[in-house]
py3Dmol code that shows the C-alpha trace and the ligand (Angstrom):
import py3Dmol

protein = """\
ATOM      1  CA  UNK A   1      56.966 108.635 123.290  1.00  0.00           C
ATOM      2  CA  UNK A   2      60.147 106.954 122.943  1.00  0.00           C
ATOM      3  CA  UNK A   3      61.953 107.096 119.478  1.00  0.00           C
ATOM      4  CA  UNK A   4      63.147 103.657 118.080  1.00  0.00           C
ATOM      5  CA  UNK A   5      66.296 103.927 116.304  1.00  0.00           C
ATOM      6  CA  UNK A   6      66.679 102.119 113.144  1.00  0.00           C
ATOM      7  CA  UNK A   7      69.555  99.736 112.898  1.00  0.00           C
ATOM      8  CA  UNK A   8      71.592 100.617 109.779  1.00  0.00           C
ATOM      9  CA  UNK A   9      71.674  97.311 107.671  1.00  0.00           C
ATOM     10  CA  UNK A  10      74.290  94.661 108.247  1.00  0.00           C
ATOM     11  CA  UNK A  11      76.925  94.085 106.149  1.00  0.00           C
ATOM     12  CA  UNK A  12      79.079  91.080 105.184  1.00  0.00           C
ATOM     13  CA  UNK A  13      82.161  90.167 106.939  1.00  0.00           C
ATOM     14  CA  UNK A  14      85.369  88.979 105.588  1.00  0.00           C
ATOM     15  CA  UNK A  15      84.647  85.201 104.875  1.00  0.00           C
ATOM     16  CA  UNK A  16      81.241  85.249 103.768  1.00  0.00           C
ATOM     17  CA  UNK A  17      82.523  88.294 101.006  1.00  0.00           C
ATOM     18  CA  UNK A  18      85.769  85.537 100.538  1.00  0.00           C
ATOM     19  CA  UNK A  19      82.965  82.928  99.468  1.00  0.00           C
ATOM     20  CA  UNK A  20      81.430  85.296  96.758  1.00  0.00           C
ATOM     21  CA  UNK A  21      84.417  85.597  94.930  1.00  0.00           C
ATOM     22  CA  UNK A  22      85.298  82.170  95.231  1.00  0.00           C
ATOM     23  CA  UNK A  23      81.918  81.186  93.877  1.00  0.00           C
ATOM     24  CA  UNK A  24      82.327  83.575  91.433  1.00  0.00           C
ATOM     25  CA  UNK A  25      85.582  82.746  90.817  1.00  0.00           C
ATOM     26  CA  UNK A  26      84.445  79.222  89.670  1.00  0.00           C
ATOM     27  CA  UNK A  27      81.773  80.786  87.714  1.00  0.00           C
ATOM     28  CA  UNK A  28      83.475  82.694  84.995  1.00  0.00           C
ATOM     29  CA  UNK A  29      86.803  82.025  86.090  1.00  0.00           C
ATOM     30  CA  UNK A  30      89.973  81.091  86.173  1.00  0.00           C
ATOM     31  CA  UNK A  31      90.897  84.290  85.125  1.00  0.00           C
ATOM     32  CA  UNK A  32      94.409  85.067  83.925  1.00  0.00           C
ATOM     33  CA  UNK A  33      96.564  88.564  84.501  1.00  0.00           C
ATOM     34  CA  UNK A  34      97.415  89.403  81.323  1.00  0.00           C
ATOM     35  CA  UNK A  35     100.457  92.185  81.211  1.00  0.00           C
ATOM     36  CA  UNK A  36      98.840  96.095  81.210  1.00  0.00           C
ATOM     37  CA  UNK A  37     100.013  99.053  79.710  1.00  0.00           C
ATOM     38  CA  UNK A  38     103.132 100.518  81.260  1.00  0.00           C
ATOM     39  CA  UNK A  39     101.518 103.023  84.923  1.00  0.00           C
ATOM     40  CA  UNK A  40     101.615 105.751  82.384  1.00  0.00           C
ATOM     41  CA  UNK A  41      99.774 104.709  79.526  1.00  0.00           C
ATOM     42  CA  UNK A  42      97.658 102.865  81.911  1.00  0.00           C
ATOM     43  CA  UNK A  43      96.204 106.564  83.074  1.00  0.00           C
ATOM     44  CA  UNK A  44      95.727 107.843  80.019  1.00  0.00           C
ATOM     45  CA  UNK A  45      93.705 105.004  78.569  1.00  0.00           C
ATOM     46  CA  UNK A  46      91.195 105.423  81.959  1.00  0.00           C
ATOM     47  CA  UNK A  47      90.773 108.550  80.318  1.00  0.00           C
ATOM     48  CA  UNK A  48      90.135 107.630  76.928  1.00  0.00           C
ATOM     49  CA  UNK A  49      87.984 105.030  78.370  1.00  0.00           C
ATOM     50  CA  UNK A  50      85.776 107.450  79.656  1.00  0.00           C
ATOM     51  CA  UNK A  51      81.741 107.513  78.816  1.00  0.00           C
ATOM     52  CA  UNK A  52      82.858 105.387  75.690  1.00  0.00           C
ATOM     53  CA  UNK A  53      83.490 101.188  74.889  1.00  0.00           C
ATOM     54  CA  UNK A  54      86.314  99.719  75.374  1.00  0.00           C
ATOM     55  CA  UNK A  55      86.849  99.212  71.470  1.00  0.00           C
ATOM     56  CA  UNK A  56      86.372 103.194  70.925  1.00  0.00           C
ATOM     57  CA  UNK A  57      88.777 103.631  73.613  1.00  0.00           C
ATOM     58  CA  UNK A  58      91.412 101.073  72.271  1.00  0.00           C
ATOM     59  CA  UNK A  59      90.793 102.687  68.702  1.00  0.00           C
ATOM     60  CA  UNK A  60      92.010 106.219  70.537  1.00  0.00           C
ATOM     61  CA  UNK A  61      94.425 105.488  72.380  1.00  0.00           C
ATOM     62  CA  UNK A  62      96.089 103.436  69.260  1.00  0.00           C
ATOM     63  CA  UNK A  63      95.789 106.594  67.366  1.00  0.00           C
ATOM     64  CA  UNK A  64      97.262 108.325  69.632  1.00  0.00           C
ATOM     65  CA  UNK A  65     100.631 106.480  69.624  1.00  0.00           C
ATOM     66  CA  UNK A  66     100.843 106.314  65.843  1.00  0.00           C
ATOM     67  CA  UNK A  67     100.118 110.088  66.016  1.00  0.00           C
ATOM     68  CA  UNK A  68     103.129 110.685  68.845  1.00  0.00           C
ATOM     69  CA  UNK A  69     104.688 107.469  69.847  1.00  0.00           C
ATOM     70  CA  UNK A  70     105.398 108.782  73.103  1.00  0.00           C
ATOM     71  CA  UNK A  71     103.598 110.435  76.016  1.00  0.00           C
ATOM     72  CA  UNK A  72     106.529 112.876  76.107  1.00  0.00           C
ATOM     73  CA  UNK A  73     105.626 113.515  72.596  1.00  0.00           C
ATOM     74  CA  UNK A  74     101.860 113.735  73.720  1.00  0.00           C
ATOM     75  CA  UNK A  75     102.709 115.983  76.707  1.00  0.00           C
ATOM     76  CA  UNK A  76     104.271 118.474  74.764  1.00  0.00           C
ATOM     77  CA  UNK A  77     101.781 118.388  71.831  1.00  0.00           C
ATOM     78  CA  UNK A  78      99.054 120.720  70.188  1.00  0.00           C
ATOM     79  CA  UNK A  79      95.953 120.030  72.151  1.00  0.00           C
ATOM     80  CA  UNK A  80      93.942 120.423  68.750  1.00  0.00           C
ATOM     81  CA  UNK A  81      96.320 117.447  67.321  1.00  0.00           C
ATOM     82  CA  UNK A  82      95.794 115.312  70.653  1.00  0.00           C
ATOM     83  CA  UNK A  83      92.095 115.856  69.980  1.00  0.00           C
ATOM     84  CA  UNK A  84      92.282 114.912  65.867  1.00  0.00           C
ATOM     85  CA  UNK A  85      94.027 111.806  67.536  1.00  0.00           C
ATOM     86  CA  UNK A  86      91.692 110.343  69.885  1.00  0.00           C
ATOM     87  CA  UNK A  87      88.565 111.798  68.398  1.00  0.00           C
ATOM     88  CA  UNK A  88      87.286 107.758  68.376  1.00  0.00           C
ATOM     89  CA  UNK A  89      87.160 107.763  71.603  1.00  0.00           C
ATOM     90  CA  UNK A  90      84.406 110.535  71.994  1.00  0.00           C
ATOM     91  CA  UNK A  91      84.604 113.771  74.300  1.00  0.00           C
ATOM     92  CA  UNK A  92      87.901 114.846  72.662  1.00  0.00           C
ATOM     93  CA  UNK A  93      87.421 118.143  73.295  1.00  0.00           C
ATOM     94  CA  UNK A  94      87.143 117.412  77.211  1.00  0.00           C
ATOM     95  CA  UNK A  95      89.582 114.134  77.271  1.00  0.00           C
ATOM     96  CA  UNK A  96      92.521 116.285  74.691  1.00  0.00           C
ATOM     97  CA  UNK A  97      93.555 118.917  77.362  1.00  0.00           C
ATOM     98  CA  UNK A  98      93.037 116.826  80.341  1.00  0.00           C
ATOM     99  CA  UNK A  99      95.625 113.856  78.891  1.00  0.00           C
ATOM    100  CA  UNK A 100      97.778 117.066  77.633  1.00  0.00           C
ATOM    101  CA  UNK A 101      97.481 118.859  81.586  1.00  0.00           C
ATOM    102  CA  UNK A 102      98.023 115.233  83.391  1.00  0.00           C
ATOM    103  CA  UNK A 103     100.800 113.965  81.430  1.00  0.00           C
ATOM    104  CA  UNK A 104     102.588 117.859  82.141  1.00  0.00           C
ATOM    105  CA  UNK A 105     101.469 117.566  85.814  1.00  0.00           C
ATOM    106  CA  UNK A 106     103.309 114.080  86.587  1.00  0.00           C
ATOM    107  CA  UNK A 107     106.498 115.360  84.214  1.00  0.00           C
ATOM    108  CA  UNK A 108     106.532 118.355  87.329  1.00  0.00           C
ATOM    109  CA  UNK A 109     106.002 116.407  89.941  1.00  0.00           C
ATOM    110  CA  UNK A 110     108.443 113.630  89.299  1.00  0.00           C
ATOM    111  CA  UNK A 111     111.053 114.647  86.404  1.00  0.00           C
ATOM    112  CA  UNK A 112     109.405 111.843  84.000  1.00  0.00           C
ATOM    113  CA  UNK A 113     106.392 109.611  82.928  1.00  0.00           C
ATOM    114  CA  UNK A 114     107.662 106.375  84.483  1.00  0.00           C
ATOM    115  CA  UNK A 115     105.686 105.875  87.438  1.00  0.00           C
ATOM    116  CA  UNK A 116     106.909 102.437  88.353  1.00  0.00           C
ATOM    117  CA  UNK A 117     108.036 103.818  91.985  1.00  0.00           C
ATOM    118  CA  UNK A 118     104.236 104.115  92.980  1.00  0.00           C
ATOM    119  CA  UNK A 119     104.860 100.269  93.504  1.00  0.00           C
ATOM    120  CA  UNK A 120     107.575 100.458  96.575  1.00  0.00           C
ATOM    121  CA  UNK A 121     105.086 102.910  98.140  1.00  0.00           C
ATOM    122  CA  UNK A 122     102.556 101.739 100.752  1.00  0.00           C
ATOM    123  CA  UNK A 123      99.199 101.815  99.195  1.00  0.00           C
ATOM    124  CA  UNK A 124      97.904 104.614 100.586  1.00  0.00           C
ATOM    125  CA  UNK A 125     100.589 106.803  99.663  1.00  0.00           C
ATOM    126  CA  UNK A 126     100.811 105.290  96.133  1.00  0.00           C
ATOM    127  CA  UNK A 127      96.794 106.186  95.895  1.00  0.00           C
ATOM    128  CA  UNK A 128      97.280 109.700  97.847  1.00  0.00           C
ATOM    129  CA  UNK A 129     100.102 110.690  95.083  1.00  0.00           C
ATOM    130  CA  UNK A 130      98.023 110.017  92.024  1.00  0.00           C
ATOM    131  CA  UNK A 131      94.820 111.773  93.486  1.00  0.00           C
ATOM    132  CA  UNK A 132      97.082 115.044  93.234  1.00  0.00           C
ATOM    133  CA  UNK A 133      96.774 114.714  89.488  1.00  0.00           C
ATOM    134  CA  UNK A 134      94.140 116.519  88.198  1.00  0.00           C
ATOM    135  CA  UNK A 135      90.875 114.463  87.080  1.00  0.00           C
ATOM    136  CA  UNK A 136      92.058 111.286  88.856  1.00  0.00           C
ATOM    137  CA  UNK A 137      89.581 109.921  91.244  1.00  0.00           C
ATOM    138  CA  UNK A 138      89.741 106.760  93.183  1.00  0.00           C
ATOM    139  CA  UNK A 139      88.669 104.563  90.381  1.00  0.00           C
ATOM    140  CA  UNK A 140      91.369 105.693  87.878  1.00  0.00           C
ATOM    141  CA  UNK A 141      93.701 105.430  90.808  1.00  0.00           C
ATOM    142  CA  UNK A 142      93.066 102.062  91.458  1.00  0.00           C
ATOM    143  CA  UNK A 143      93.269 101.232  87.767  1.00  0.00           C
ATOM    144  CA  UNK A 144      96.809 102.228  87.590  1.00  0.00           C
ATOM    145  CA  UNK A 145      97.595 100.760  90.816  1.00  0.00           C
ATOM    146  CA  UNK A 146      96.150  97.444  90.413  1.00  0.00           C
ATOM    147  CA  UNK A 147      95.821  96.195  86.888  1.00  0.00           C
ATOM    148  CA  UNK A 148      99.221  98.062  85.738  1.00  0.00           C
ATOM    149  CA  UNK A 149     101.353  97.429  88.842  1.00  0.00           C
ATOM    150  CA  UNK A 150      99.702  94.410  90.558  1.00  0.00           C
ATOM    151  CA  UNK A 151      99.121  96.310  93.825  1.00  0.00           C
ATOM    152  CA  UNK A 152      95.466  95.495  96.009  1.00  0.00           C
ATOM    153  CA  UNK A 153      93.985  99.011  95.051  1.00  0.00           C
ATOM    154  CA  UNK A 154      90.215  98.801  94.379  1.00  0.00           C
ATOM    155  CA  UNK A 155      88.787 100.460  91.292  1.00  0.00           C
ATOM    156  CA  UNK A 156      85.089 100.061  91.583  1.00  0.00           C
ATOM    157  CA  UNK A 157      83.022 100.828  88.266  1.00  0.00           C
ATOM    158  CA  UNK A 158      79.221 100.912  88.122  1.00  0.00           C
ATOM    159  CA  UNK A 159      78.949  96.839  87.982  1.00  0.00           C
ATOM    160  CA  UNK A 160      81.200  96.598  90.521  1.00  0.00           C
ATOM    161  CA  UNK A 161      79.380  98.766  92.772  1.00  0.00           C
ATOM    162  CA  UNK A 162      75.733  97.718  92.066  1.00  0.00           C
ATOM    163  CA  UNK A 163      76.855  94.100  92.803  1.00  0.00           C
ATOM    164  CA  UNK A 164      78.425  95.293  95.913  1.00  0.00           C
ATOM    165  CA  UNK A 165      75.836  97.198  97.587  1.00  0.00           C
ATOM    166  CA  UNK A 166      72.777  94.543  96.151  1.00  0.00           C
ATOM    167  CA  UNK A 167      74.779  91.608  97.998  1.00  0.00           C
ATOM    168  CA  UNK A 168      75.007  93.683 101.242  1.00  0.00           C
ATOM    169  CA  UNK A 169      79.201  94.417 100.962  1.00  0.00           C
ATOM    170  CA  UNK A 170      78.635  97.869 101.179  1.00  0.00           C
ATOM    171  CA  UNK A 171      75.433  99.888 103.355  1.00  0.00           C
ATOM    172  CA  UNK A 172      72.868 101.435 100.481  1.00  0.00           C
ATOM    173  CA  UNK A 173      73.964 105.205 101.710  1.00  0.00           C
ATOM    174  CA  UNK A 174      77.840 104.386 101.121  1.00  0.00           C
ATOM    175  CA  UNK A 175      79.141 106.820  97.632  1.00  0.00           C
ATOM    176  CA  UNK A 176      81.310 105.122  95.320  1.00  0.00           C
ATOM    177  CA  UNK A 177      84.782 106.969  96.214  1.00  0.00           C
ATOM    178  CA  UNK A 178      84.021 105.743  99.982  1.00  0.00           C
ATOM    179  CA  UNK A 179      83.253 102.510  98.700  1.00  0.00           C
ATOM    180  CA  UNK A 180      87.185 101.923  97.428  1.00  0.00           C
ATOM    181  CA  UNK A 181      87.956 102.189 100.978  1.00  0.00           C
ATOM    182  CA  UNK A 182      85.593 100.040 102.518  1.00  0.00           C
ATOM    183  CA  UNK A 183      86.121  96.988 100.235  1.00  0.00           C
ATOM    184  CA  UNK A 184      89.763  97.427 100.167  1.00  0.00           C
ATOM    185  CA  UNK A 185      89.593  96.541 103.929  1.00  0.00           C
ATOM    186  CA  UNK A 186      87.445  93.488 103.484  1.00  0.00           C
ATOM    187  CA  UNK A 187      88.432  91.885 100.781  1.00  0.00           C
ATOM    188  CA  UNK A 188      92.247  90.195 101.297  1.00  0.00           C
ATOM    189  CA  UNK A 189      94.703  91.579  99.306  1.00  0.00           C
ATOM    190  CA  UNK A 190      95.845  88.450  97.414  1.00  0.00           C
ATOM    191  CA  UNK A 191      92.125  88.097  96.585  1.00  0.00           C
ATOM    192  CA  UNK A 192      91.735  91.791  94.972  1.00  0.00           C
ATOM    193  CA  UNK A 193      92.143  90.567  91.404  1.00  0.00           C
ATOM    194  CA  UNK A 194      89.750  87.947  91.393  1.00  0.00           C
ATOM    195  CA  UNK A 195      87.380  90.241  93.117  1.00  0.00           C
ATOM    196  CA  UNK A 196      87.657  92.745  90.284  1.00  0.00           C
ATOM    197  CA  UNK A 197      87.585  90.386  87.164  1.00  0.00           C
ATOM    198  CA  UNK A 198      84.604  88.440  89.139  1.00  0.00           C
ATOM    199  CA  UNK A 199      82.391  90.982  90.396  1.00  0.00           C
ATOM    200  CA  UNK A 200      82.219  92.661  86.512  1.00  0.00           C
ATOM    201  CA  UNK A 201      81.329  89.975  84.800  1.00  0.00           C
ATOM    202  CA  UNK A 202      78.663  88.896  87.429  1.00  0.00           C
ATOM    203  CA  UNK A 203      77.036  92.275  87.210  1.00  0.00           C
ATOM    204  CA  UNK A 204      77.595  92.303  82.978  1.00  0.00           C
ATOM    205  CA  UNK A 205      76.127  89.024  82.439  1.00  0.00           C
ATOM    206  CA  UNK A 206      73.672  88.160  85.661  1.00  0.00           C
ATOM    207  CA  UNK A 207      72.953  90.435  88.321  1.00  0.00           C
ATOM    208  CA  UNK A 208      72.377  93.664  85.399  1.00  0.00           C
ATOM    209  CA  UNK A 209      70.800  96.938  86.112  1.00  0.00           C
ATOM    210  CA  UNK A 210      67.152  96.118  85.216  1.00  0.00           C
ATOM    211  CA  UNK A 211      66.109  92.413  86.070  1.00  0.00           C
ATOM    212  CA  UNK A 212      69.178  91.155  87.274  1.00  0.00           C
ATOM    213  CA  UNK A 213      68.821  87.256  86.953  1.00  0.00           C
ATOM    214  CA  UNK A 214      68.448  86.364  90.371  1.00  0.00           C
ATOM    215  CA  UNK A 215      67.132  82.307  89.718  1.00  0.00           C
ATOM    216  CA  UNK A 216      70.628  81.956  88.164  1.00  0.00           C
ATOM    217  CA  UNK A 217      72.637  83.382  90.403  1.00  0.00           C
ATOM    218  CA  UNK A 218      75.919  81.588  91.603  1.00  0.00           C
ATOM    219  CA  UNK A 219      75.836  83.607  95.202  1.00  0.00           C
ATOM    220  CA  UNK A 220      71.803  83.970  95.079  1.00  0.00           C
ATOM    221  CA  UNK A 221      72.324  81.891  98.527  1.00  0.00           C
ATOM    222  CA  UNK A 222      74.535  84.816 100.176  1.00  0.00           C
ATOM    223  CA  UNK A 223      72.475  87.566  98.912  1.00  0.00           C
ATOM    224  CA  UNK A 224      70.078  89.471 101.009  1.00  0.00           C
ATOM    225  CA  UNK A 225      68.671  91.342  97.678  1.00  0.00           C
ATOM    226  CA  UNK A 226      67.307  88.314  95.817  1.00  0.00           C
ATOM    227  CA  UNK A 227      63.890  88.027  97.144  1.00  0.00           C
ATOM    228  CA  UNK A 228      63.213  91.526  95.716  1.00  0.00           C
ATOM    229  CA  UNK A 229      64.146  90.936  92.473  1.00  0.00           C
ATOM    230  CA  UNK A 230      62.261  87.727  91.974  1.00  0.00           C
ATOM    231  CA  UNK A 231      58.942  86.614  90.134  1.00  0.00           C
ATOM    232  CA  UNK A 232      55.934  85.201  92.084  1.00  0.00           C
ATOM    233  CA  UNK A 233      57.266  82.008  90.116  1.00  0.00           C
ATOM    234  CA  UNK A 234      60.769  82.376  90.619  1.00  0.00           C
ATOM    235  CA  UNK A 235      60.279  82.640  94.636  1.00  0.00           C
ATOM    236  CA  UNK A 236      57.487  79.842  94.813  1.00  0.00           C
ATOM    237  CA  UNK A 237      60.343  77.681  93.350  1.00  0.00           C
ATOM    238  CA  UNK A 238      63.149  78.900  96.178  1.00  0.00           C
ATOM    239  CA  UNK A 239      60.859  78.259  98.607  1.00  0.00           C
ATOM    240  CA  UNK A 240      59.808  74.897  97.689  1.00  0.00           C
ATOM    241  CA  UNK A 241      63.980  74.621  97.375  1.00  0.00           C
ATOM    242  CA  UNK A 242      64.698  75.688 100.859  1.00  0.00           C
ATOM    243  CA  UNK A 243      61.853  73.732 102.602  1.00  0.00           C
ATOM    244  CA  UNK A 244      63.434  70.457 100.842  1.00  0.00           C
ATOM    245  CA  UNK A 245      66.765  71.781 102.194  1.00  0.00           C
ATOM    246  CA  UNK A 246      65.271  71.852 105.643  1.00  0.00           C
ATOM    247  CA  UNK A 247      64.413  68.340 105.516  1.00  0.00           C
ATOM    248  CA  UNK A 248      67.545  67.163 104.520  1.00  0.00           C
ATOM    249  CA  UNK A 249      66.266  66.546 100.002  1.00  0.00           C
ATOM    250  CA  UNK A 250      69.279  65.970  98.419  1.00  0.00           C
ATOM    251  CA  UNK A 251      67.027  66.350  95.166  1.00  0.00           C
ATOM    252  CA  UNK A 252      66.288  70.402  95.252  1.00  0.00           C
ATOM    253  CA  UNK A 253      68.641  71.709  92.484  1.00  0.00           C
ATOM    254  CA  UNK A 254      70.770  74.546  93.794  1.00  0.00           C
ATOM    255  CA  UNK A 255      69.064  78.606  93.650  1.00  0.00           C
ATOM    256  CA  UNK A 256      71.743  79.394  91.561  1.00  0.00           C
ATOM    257  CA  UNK A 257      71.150  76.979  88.583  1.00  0.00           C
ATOM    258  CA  UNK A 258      68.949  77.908  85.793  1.00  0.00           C
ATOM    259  CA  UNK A 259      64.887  77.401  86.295  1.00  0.00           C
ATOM    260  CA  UNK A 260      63.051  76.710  83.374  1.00  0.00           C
ATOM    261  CA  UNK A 261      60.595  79.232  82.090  1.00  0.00           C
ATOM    262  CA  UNK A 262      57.507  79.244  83.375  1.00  0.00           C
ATOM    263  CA  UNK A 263      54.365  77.821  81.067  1.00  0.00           C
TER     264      UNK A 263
END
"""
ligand_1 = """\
8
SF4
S 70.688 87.233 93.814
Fe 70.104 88.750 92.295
S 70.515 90.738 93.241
Fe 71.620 89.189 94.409
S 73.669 89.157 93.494
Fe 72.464 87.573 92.511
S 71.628 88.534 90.677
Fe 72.337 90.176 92.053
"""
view = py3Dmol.view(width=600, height=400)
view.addModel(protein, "pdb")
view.setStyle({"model": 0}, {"cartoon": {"style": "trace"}})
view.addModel(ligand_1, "xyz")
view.setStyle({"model": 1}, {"stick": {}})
view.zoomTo()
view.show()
């Protein structure tokens, strides 16, 4: 008997992943680039903000600085003071000696805390130098490198990932760490930052975890996840939308706008 392969799923190409964060864009957008935290501070925060909000994590890392004022200060402090510091944050005990250990790893490695060269570095390189420091993935990596020093690094958290593999960017199978490396090839560099700001606040406010609000959604038209997610209702309604489409209807309102509640 002969075996029949399964095609692995198909995945978007550059212009059609272009259009979602253009559509996006529009959505919650214009989004503006506020100034980060120096590279630095911008790595220790990622690890404040870890398994916490981003108020407990502000709250921390604030303390911290009125505790130290510097990171050279921090880098050569008690760990039990680091940890009194940040204790807002939650995890002290882990985040304390791993801010303490990081800071000390990047003094050895390059004489001081200012890690503005990353920036003349190709990306790569720039990305392969911070994954030497210990507990620094590809996400906190692409924190640093993108929302600190403006360069197209991908940092994928858990919205930014859900979004991505539900509208068919990335195969089901593909981890998280590969996924930095497969959207930082399709999605242009200029366009990174939108992507980012977008794709988060699409998977915060309308394509959540559990019942992701598919009749509402702004790329519901480029997504091959939607029919899953949908009500009996919901789909009746698309359907009758796309037929009306096929005949040319001007008068079908668009997938993505709101539907009224069913009676
Ligand atoms: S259609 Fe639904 S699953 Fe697809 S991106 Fe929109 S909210 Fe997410």
């Amino acid at each position: 008997m002969t075996s029949v392969k399964k095609r692995a799923p198909r995945t978007k190409n550059k212009e059609d992943i272009a259009r979602t964060i253009e559509l996006m864009t529009e959505q919650y957008g214009p989004f503006s680039k506020e100034p980060r935290l120096p590279p630095i501070d911008e790595m220790v925060f990622t690890i404040l903000s870890q398994h916490t909000s981003d108020i407990n994590s502000s709250r921390a890392y604030r303390r911290l600085m009125d505790r130290f004022v510097t990171l050279e200060e921090v880098a050569s402090g008690e760990i039990e003071e680091i940890e009194k510091a940040i204790a807002p944050g939650g995890l002290a005990k882990i985040k304390a000696p791993r801010i303490k250990e990081v800071l000390n790893r990047v003094l050895e490695l390059n004489g001081s805390l200012d890690l503005s060269f990353l920036r003349e570095m190709p990306l790569n390189d720039a990305k392969a130098w911070l994954r030497r420091l210990p507990g620094i993935g590809p996400k906190s990596a692409g924190i640093v490198l993108s929302f600190s020093l403006g360069m197209p690094a991908m940092a994928i958290d858990t919205h930014i990932y859900r979004v991505s593999q539900r509208l068919g960017l990335i195969g089901p199978k593909v981890s998280v760490d590969k996924a930095h490396d497969i959207l930082e090839e399709k999605v242009e560099p200029e366009e990174v930052f939108n992507f980012h700001i977008s794709y988060i606040n699409h998977g915060r406010q309308v394509c959540r975890a559990q019942r992701p609000l598919c009749p509402e959604c702004v790329v519901g038209g480029l997504c091959p996840s939607r029919k899953k997610f949908m009500s009996k209702a919901d789909l009746a309604v698309l359907a009758a939308q796309e037929e009306n489409t096929l005949a040319g209807s001007s008068g079908a309102p668009m997938p993505h706008v709101p539907q009224s509640e069913s009676p």
